[in-house]
C-alpha atoms as one frame of an Amber mdcrd trajectory, in Angstrom:
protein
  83.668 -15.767   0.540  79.609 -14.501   0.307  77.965 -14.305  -2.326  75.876
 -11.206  -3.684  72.537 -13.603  -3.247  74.128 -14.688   0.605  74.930 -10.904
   1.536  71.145  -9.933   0.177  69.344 -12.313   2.484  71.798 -11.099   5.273
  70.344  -7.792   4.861  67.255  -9.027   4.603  67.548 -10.449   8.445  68.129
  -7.182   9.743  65.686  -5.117   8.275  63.444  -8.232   9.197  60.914  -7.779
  12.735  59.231 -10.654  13.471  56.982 -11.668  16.478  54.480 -14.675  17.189
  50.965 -13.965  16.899  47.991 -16.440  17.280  43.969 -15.731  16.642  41.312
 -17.716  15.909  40.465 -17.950  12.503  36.746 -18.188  11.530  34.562 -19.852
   8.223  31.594 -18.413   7.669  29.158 -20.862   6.108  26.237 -18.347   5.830
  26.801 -15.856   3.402  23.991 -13.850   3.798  23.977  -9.878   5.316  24.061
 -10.766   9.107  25.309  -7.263  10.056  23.216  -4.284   9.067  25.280  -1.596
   7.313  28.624  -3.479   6.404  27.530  -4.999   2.784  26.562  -1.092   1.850
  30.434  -0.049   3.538  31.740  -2.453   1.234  30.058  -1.255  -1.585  31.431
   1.996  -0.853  34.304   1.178  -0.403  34.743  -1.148  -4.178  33.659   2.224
  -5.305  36.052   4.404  -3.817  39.175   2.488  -4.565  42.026   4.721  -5.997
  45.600   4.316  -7.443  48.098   6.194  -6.188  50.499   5.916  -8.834  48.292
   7.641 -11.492  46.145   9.888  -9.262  49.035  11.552  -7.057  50.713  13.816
  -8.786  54.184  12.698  -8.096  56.118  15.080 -10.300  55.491  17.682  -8.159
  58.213  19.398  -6.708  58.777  19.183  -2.899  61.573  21.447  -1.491  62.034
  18.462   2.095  63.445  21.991   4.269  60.273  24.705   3.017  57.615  25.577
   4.935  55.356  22.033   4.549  53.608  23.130   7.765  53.604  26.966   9.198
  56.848  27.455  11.544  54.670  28.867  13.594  53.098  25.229  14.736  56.167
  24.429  17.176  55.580  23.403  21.010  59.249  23.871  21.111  58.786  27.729
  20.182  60.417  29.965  23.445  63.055  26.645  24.044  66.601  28.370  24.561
  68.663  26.081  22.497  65.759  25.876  19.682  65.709  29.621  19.892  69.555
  30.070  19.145  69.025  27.880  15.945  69.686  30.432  12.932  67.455  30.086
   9.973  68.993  27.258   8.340  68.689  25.500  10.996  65.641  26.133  11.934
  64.413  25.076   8.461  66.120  21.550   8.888  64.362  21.017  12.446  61.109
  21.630  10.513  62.099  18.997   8.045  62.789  16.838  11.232  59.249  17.581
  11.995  57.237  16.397   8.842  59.308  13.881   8.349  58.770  12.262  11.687
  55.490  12.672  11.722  55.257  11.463   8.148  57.087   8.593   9.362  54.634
   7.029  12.148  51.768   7.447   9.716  53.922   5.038   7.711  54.733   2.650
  10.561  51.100   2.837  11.541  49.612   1.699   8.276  51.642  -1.292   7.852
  50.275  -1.967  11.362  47.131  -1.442   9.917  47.948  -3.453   6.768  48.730
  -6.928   8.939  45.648  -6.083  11.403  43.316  -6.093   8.345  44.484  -9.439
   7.080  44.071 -10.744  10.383  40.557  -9.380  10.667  39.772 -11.432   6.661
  40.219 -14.312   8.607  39.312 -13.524  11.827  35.829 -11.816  11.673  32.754
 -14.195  12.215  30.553 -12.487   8.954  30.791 -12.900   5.691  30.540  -8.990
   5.313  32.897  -8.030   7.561  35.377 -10.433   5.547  34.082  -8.697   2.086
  35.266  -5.587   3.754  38.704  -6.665   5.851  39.665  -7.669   2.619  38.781
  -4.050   0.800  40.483  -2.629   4.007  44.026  -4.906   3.905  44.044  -3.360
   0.257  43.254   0.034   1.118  46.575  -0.169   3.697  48.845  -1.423   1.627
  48.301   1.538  -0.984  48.650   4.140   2.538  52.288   2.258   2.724  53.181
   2.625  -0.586  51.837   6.414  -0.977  53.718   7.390   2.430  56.971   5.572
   1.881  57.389   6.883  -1.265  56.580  10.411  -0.350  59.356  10.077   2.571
  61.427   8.357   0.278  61.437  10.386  -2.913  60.365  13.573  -1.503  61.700
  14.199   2.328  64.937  11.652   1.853  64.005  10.936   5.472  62.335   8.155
   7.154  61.999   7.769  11.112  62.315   4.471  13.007  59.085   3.729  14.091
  57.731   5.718  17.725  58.367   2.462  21.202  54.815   3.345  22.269  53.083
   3.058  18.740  55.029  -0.341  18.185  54.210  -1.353  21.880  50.183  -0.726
  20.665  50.633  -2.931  17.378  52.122  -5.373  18.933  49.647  -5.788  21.142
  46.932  -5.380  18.953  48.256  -7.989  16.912  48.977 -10.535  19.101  45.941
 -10.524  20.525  44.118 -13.478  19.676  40.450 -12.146  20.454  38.830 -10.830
  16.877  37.071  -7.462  18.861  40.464  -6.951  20.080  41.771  -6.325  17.072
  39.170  -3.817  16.162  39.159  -2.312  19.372  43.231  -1.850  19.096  43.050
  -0.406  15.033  39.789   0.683  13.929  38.717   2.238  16.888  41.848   3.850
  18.694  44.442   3.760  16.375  42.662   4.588  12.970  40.767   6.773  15.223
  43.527   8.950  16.930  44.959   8.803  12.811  41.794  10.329  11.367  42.077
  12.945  14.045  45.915  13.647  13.068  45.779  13.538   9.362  42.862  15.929
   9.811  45.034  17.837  11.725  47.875  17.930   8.818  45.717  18.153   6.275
  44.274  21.913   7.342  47.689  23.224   7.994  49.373  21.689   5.485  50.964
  24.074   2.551  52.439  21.552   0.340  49.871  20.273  -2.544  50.906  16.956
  -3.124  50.844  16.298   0.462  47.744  17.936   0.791  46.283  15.315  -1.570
  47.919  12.269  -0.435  46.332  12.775   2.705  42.784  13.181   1.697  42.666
  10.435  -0.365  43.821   8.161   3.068  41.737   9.609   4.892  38.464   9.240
   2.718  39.696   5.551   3.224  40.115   5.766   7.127  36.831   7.323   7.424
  35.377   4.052   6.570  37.927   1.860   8.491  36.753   4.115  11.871  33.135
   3.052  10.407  34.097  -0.515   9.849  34.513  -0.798  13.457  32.101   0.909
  15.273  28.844  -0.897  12.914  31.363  -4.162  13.889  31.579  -3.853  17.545
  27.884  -2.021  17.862  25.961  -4.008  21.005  28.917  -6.854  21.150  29.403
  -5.447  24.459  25.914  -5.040  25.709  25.253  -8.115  27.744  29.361  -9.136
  28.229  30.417 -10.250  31.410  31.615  -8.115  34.123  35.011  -9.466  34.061
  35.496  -9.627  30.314  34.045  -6.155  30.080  36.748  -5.321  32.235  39.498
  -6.596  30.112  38.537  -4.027  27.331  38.543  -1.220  30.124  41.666  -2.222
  30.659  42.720  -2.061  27.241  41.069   0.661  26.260  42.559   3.019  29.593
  45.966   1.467  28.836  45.770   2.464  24.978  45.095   5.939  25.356  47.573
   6.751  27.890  50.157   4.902  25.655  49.405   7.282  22.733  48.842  10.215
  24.481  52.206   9.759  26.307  53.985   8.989  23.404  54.018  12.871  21.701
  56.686  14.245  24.436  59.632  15.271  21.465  62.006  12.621  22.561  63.138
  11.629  19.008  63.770  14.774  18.089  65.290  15.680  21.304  68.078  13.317
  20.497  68.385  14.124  16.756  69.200  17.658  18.159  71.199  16.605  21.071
  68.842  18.610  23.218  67.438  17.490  26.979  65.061  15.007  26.705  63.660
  15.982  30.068  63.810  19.814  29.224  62.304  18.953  25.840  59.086  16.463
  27.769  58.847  19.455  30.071  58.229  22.324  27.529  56.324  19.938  24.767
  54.096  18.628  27.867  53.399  22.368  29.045  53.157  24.128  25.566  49.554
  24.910  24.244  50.287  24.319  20.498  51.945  20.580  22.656  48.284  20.226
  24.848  46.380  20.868  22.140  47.116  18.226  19.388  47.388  15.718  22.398
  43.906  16.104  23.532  42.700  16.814  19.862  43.755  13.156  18.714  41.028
  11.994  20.900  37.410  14.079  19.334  37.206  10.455  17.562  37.935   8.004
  19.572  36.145   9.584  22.774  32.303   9.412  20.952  32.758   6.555  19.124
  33.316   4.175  22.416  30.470   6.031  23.658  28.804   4.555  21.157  29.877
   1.107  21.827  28.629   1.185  25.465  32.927   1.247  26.491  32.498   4.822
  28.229  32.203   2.867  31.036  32.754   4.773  34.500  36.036   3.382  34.813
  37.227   4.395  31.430  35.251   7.893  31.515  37.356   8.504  34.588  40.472
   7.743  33.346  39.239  10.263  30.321  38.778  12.672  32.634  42.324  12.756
  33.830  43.246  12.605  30.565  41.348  15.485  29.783  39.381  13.786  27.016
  36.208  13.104  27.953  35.010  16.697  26.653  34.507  14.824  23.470  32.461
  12.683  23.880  29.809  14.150  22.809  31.283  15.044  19.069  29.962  13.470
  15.843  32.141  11.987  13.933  30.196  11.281  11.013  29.258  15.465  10.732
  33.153  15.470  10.702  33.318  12.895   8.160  30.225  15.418   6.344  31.877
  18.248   6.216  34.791  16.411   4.647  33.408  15.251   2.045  33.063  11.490
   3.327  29.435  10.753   3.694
């Protein structure tokens, strides 16, 4: 017969993911500022710390099937069988909504959470350590603030999107440190500033609302954390490593950008997948937040010397590349960040 203790760790296996992942990890013997600008981001970012236990204000109350976002943001608006939903309905398939989407922020941050405690050991400054290790902190509060706001406010939590897990994993196995940053801090974190931006103006919900400033004052600096990182690594690298990141970067953004075709919910509704790719992939509300993910990601590998002609025409298919020529930190600015 099992016992209670036998039938916990049982449990434990399945809820359990693990893969293999190797890097090199680095000492840094000099512990002087080596990289200009990442010992004042680490000051900001001991400064900025925040607890969200006491500074969320949890006891608000969150009706899961209300209007968190405006009905009116739906690429599935003018869909037959979505159209034959009656209002009830309709306000569960908007729950469906958040709640996904709420959902893959949470996936991504524990992403985020192992990639930063990669990059503590990983990095070859002292600084960037200082500030991997502000960073691995700063992620594990984003999990706990998101899980608990799916948990204890929308009772519903999302397995995690194929394509996003397909990125992580190969961010973190990796084992080349400006991988990792490449992979998190500058597409992912990125395409999640862009996203939480995007929630954050439409959002109607309050405690939502300030959940997802708070992270993204934090991701501001993670997006910064990279780019001051990664700034002339690339200058003089070798044609055919150089062509490794084009590679990864190219193969990235079509991943994410492919990935945000309504096939989860699709399912959930027992609706055609195909019908549901065609109308989300043809819907302006759907083209829009697609392309908008990008007005980060685009300038900031401009930055880094990656907007290579290879990758800038891949962009262009993509039709991306009419960012590159936004400023993130005037974003960041007008947030509040700077």
């Amino acid at each position: 017969m099992s016992t209670p203790a036998l039938n916990q760790l049982d449990r434990l296996d399945h809820e359990l993911d693990t893969i293999l992942t190797s890097f090199d990890t680095s000492y840094v013997w000099n512990y002087g500022t080596v990289k200009e600008g990442l010992r004042d981001l680490y000051e900001k970012a001991k400064r900025d710390q925040w607890n969200g236990t006491t500074q969320l204000a949890w006891n608000t109350h969150v009706e899961p099937e209300s209007e968190i976002v405006p009905s009116t943001i739906n690429p599935l608006a003018g869909y037959a069988p979505f159209e034959k939903l009656n209002a009830k309905e309709r306000s569960h398939f908007q729950h469906a909504q958040i709640s996904l989407q709420l959902s893959q922020f949470l996936h991504g941050e524990q992403g985020a959470l192992i990639v930063a405690s990669q990059l503590v050991g990983g990095v070859p400054w002292i600084d960037a350590k200082y500030y991997a290790g502000t960073q691995t902190m700063d992620e594990a509060r984003h999990v706990e603030v998101f899980s608990r706001y799916l948990h204890e406010k929308l009772e519903w939590e999302w397995p995690i999107n194929p394509q996003l897990r397909e990125l992580l994993d190969a961010t973190l196995k990796d084992s080349r440190w400006d991988f990792k940053y490449l992979g998190m801090q500058v597409m992912i974190e990125g395409l999640a500033m862009a996203a939480f931006g995007n929630l954050y103006q439409l959002c109607q919900e309050p405690l939502l609302k300030d959940l997802l400033l708070y992270v993204m004052r934090d991701e501001s600096r993670h997006v910064a954390f990279g780019v001051l990182s990664l700034q002339d690594y690339y200058r003089d690298m070798p044609a055919g490593e150089l062509a490794d990141r084009e590679d990864f970067i190219i193969y990235a953004a079509e991943l994410m950008r492919n990935r945000l075709i309504g096939s989860e919910l699709a399912r959930a509704f027992g609706w055609n997948q195909d019908e549901v790719k065609e109308i989300v992939l043809s819907s302006p509300v759907g083209k829009m937040f697609r392309s908008m993910l990008f007005q980060r990601v685009v300038p900031n590998l401009k930055r880094l010397g990656l907007l290579t002609p290879r990758v800038r025409d891949a962009f262009e298919k993509l039709d991306i590349l009419r960012f590159e020529n936004d400023d993130p930190d005037r974003q960041d600015r007008e947030l509040g960040f700077a």
